[in-house]
C-alpha positions in Angstrom: 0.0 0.0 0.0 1.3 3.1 -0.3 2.6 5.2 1.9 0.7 8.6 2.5 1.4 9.7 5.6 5.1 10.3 7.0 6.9 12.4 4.9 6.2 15.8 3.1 4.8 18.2 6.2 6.2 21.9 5.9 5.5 23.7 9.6 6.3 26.8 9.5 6.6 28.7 12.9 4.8 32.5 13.3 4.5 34.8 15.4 0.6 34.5 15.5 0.7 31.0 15.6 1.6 27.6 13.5 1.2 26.1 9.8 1.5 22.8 9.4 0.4 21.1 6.2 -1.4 17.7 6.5 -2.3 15.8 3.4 -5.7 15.1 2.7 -6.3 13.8 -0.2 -9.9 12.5 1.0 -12.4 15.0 0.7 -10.1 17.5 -1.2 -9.7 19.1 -4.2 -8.7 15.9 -6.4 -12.1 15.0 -7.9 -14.3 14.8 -5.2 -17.4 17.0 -4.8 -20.7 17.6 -3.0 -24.2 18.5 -4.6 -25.6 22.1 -3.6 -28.7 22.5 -2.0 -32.1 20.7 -3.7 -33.1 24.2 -5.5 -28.9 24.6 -6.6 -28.9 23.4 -10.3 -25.3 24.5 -11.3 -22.4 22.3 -12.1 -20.9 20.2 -8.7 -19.3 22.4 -6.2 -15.7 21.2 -5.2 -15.1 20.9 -1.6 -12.5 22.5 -0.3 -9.1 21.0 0.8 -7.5 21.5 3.9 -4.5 21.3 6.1 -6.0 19.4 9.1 -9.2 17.3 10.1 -9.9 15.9 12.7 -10.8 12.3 12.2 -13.0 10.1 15.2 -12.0 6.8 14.7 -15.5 4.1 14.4 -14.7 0.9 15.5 -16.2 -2.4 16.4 -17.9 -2.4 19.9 -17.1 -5.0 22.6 -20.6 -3.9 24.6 -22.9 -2.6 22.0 -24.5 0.9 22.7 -27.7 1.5 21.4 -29.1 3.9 19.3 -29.5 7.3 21.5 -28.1 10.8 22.4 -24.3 10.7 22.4 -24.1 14.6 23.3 -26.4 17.7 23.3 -25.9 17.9 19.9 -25.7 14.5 18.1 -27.4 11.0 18.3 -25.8 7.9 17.1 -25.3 4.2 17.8 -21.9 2.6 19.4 -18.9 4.0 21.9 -16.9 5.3 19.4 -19.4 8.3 18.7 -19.5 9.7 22.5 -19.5 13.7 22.8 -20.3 13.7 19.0 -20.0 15.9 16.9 -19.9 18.9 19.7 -16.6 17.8 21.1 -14.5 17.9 17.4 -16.6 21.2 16.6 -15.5 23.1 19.4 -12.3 21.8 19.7 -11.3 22.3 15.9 -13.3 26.1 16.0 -10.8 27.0 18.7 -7.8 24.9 17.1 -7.9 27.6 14.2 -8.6 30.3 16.5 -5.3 29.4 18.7 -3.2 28.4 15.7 -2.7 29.0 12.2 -3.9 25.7 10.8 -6.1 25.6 7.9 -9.2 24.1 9.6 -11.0 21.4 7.6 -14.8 20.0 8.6 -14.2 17.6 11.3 -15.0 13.8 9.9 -15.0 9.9 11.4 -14.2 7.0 9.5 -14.3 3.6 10.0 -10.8 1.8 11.2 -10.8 -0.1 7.9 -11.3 2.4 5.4 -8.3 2.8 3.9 -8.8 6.7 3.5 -7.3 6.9 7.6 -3.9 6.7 5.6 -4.5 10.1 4.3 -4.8 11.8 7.8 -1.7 11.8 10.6 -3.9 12.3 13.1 -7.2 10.5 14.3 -9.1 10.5 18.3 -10.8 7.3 19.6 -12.8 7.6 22.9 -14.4 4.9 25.3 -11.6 2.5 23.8 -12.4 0.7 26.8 -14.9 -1.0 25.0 -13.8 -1.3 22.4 -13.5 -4.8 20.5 -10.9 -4.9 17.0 -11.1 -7.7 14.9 -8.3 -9.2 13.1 -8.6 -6.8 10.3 -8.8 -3.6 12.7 -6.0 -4.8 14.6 -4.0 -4.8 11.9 -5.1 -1.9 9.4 -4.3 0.1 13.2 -0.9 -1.0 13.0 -0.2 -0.3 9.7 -1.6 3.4 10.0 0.8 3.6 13.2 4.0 2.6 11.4 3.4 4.8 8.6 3.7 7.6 11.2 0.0 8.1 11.9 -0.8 9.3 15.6 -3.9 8.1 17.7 -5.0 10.0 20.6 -7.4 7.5 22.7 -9.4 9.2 26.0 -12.5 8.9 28.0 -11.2 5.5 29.4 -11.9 4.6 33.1 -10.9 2.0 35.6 -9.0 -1.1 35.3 -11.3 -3.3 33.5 -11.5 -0.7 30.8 -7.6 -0.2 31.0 -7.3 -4.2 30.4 -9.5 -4.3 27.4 -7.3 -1.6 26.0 -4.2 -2.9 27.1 -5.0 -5.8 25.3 -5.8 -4.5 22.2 -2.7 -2.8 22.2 -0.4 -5.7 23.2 -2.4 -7.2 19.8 -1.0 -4.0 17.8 2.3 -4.2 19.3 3.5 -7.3 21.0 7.2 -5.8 21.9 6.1 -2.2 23.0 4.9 -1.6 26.2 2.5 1.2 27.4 4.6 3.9 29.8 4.2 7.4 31.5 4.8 10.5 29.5 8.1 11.8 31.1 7.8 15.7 31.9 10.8 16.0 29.9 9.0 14.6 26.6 8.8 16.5 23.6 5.2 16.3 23.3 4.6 17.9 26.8 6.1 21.4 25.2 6.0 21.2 21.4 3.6 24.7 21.5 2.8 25.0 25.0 4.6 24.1 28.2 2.3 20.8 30.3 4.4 20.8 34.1 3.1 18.9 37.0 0.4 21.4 38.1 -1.4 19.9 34.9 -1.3 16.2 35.4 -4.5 16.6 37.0 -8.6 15.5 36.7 -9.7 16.6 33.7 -14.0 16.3 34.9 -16.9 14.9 32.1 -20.3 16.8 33.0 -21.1 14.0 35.1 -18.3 14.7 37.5 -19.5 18.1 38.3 -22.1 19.4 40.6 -23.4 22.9 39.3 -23.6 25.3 42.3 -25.2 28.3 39.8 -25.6 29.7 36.1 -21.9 30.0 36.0 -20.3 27.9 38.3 -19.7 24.0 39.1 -17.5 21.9 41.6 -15.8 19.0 40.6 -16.3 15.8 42.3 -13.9 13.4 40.9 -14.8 10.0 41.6 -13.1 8.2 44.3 -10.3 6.1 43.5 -9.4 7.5 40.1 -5.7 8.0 39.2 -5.5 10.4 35.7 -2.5 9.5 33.9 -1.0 10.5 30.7 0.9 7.2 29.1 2.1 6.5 25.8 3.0 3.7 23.2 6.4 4.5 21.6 7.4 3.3 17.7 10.3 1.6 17.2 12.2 5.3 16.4 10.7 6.1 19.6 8.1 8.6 19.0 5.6 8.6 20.4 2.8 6.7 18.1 -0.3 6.5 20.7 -1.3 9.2 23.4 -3.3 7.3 25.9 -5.5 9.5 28.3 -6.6 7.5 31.3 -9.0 8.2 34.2 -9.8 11.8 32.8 -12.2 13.1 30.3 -10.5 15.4 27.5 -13.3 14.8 25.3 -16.2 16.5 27.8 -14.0 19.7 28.1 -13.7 19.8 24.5 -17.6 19.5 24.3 -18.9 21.6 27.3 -16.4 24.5 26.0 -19.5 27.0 25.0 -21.6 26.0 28.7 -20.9 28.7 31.1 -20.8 26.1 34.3 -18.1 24.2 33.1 -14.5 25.0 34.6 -12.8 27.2 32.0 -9.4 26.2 33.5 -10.4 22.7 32.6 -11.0 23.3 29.1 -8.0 25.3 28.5 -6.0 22.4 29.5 -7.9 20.2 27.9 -6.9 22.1 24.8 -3.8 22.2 25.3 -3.2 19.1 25.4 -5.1 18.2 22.2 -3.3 21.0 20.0 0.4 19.7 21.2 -1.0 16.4 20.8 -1.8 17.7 17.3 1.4 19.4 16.5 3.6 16.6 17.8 1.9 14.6 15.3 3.0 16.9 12.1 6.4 17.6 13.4 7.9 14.1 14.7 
């Protein structure tokens, strides 16, 4: 197959913020198009290409979720759609704010479409139910070696942390899953992550709203965030794993005045180094 990924980024550093160039040849310029709106009877309108999108991994479900609300703003069926879409539309509206990255329309796509090879970047939540098949397992490890980057979150507790663990020892048999060292490159690619942030990141449910404007967090008991990683055989860092916290929720309760605003900061932070890591190394 061939390769599409690692190789041929530009970033170029600015004042006002960062460039980096992702190839997308899905969805961009190169033939592909969407119709107009039913009364629009010109000639197909090209959709535009982009630098980055943000691609949710769908994947095979080890409990099945049925069909319901997955967030305030989206309803679908199965783990891999929690805090759809708001989460990626927030995040991605204030990823061009805080950057220069040409912002493209936020997308998912199965784990075995082939098209994941086009984008160096894609998010998986509730990967603690997750269940890959053979084929998922190994179209996953492919996209990895190629110099793809998987960001997995909203994981809680240690029977969720075995069924992930397992899958990855399926991707990788010889790499094991570690603590992101302070001193890691990811931790200050754009902005500087010290100690004071290794904290409790809260989903809505782990907040008790004391007015219009205001909430306290209640993390649950016997919860331990941590911030680990999978390393390729270059030792980058191929897999950021987000455990016992909930990136995702700060992403999607960004616009509700009650949620901590310090929490969503961090939460983007971490996403846009995350991010930029992923174009740089």
């Amino acid at each position: 197959m061939k390769l599409r990924i690692a190789g041929g980024v530009a970033v170029v550093l600015a004042i006002a913020g960062i460039a980096l160039a992702q190839r997308g040849g899905f969805g961009g310029g190169g033939g592909r198009f969407r119709s107009g709106p039913p009364e629009y009877s010109g000639p197909p309108i090209p959709v535009r290409a982009a630098e980055f999108h943000f691609i949710r991994m769908e994947y095979r479900d080890l409990q099945r979720r049925g069909y319901g609300f997955v967030s305030r703003g989206g309803m679908s069926q199965g783990w891999w759609s929690q805090d759809w879409p708001d989460a990626e539309n927030h995040f991605t509206t204030g990823l061009q704010r805080l950057t220069r990255i040409d912002i493209g329309d936020p997308r998912h796509l199965p784990l075995t479409d082939e098209h994941i090879f086009d984008y160096p970047w894609m998010y998986s939540t509730q990967v603690g139910y997750w269940d890959l098949s053979d084929k998922e397992i190994a179209q996953l490890r492919e996209y990895l070696l190629r110099g793809g980057f998987l960001m997995v979150d909203d994981m809680w507790g240690a029977p969720e942390w075995e069924a992930f663990r397992r899958s990855m020892a399926r991707v990788f048999p010889d790499k094991p899953i570690t603590d992101i060292a302070l001193t890691d490159p990811v931790m200050h690619v754009l902005y500087d992550i010290g100690p004071n942030d290794l904290t409790f990141i809260p989903g809505s449910r782990h907040l008790r709203v004391t007015g219009p404007s205001s909430a306290q967090i209640v993390q649950p008991a016997g919860t331990a965030p941590a911030w680990r990683t999978v390393n390729d055989d270059k030792n980058r860092m191929a897999v950021a794993v987000n455990f016992d916290t909930d990136i995702g929720d700060a992403w999607e309760f960004a616009d509700v005045p009650y949620y901590p605003e310090k929490m969503t900061a961090l939460a983007y932070r971490y996403g846009i180094n995350y991010i930029i890591y992923s174009m740089t190394h």
